[in-house]
C-alpha positions, 0 to 999 in steps of 0.5 A: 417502551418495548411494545410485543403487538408492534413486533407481531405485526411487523414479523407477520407482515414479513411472513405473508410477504416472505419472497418481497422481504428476502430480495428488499434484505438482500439489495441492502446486505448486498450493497454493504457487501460490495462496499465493504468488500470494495474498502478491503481491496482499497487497503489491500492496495494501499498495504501491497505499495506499502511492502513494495516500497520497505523493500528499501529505505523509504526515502531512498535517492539513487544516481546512475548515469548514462551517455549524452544525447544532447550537444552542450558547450560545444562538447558533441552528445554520445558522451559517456558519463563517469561518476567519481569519488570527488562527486559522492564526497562533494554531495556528502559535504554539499547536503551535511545536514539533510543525509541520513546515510550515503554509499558509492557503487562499484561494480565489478565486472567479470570476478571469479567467486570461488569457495574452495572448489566451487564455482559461486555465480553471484554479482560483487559489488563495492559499497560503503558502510552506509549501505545496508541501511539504505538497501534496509537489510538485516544482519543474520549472523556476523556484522556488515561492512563497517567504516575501519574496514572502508578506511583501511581497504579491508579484505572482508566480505559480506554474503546473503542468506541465499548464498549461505543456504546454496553454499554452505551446508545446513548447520554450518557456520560460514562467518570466518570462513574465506571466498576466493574473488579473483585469485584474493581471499577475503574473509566473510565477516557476516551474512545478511538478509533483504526483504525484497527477498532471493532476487535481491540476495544475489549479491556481495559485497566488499567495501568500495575502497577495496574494490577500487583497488584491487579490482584496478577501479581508480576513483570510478563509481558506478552508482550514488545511493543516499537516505535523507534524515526523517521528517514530521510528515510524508508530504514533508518528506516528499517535499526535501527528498524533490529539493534534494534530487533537483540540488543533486541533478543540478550539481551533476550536470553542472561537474559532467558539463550535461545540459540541463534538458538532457533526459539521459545523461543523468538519472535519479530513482526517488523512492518518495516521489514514486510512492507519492504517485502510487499513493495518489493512484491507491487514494483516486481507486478508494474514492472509486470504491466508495462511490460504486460502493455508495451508489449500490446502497442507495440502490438498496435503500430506494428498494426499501422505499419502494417496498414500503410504498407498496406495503402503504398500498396494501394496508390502505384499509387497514391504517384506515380502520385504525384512524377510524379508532383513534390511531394517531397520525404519529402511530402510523409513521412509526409502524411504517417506520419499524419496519422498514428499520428492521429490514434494513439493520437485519440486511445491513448487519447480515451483509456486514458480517459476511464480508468481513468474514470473508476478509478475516479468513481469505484476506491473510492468503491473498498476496498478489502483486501490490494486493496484501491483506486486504482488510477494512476498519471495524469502526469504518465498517459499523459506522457505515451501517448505522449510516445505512439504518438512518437511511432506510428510516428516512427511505421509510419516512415518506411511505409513512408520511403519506400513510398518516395522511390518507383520510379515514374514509378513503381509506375504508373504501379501499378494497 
């Protein structure tokens, strides 16, 4: 039952005490604040990772190689390591059943990139049909290199959506037009786009088959890119994605005669055990979070506390006066105990919607490196409030117990 008198007591207590109230409200507000805040930051991490790693397909493996540094069967170490077309065509065979998509590299070295009269300052680079969805890029106009063109060595060419802004003009349509790569023209079939955004867009591509020909490769590759197939969980991927990268460093050295501790010769980007250590760092930062976060409302809840011992202290002889009149024991905890509610939901409450205020409105600008958007769970948010309210009634439990328990006549000669 709604009961107005207890109401006025408690809202002309807060009036005598105005300054009291204000600061006990604002270590509580200011405790949900700081963790709410905290937790927005945490997620604004996790989500910053998140977009790092979609630049590429996030299960993406990628092989390069360098020179020896260890001696091993008798071969001296300084030797450089070449991959072939037999390696990629074996590990496609070897792991059949665990790729998703597989491309080779070839780089070429030096090429003159013309259109029509211009000059294009742009890399060229040989690569499988598989590529794009390894890379994770889209098609803005055309198609991308596709297996007829690999198999026949086709003379065709995809450019990005950087190069089609700096070199065509604004209303032009560049697919079917030609570039000259060498002294050869190829035909553009499509132009493509990458999320990792211009820096990622400063390349062509042809297929690998063409480029090994014509640009005097042989069977030489630069780089093995691959995706494994999808797997129920992220812990279950990580876990294929390390056989596979073990399984495919083990073959390696085992072809290039590379000794098995040598930490140079052959190298592997795994996307998945990088995510995985980023990840693990996100979680340990949130846990951090939520410790300060937690720590800072207890601070707040002890101030409730402490207050309403002081509140205690000063209706001593009021409380006595209302036992001498037949309050119950019970009557007394429970004004004690609104009050010290009250103060802590308004607090709790108030705090809360001025941080995810803040997070609504500023949380969408913030775009630093590995922050985007940091925002918080509503539920998460309003749980940890109600959490809080429960702990300022417990905070005001003991004031109240020790309220009721003042004998009557000790308390009328409080002064």
């Amino acid at each position: 039952m709604f009961d107005i008198e207890r109401w006025q007591e408690i809202f002309d207590t807060i009036r005598k005490n105005k300054l009291r109230t204000f600061l006990t409200g604002l270590s509580v507000a200011s405790g949900i604040f700081i963790l709410v805040i905290l937790l927005g930051f945490g997620q604004g991490l996790q989500n910053g990772v998140a977009n790092e790693f979609a630049e590429d397909a996030s299960n993406r493996i990628w092989v390069w190689t360098q020179t020896t540094t260890k001696e091993y069967k008798g071969l001296n170490p300084g030797r450089p390591i070449q991959l072939r077309n037999e390696n990629h065509k074996f590990i496609e065979r070897q792991f059949k059943e665990e790729l998703d998509h597989r491309s080779a590299v070839f780089r070429i070295r030096d090429a003159s990139v013309y259109y029509k009269k211009e000059v294009l300052s742009y890399s060229v680079q040989g690569i499988s049909y598989g590529y794009q969805f390894i890379d994770n890029q889209h098609m803005s106009a055309g198609r991308f290199i596709n297996q007829l063109d690999e198999e026949s060595a086709a003379k065709v060419v995809v450019i990005s959506n950087k190069i089609r802004r700096e070199v065509f003009d604004k209303d032009q349509d560049p697919v079917n037009e030609f570039l000259d790569i060498a002294g050869i023209k190829f035909k553009i079939v499509g132009v493509y786009g990458d999320h990792g955004g211009d820096r990622e867009e400063e390349r062509i591509f042809i297929p690998i088959t063409t480029a090994q020909r014509v640009f005097n490769g042989a069977d030489r590759v630069n780089n093995l890119s691959y995706t494994l197939k999808p797997a129920s969980s992220f812990n279950e991927a990580v876990e294929a994605s390390l056989n596979f990268d073990e399984g495919l460093q083990k073959y390696l050295r085992e072809a290039h005669i590379v000794a098995p501790d040598d930490p140079s010769a052959i190298n592997t980007f795994n996307s998945l055990r990088e995510a995985r250590r980023y990840y693990n760092l996100v979680d340990g930062m949130k846990m951090f979070f939520w410790f300060v976060g937690i720590c800072t409302i207890i601070a707040g809840v002890v101030g409730v506390s402490n207050i309403m011992l002081i509140v205690v202290k000063d209706r001593t002889r009021e409380i006595g006066i209302r036992k001498a009149l037949g309050a119950k024991p019970w009557s007394i905890i429970a004004m004690i105990l609104h009050e010290s509610t009250f103060i802590t939901a308004i607090s709790g409450f108030g705090g809360l919607i001025f941080s995810m205020a803040i997070l609504e409105f500023l949380g969408p600008y913030i775009e630093i490196e590995y922050v985007l958007n940091p925002s918080v769970n509503f539920n998460v948010a309003i749980s940890t409030v109600f959490v809080l309210i429960l702990a300022g009634m417990i905070a005001g439990f003991f004031p109240a117990w020790r309220a009721a328990r003042i004998h009557t006549i000790e308390a009328l000669r409080d002064e």
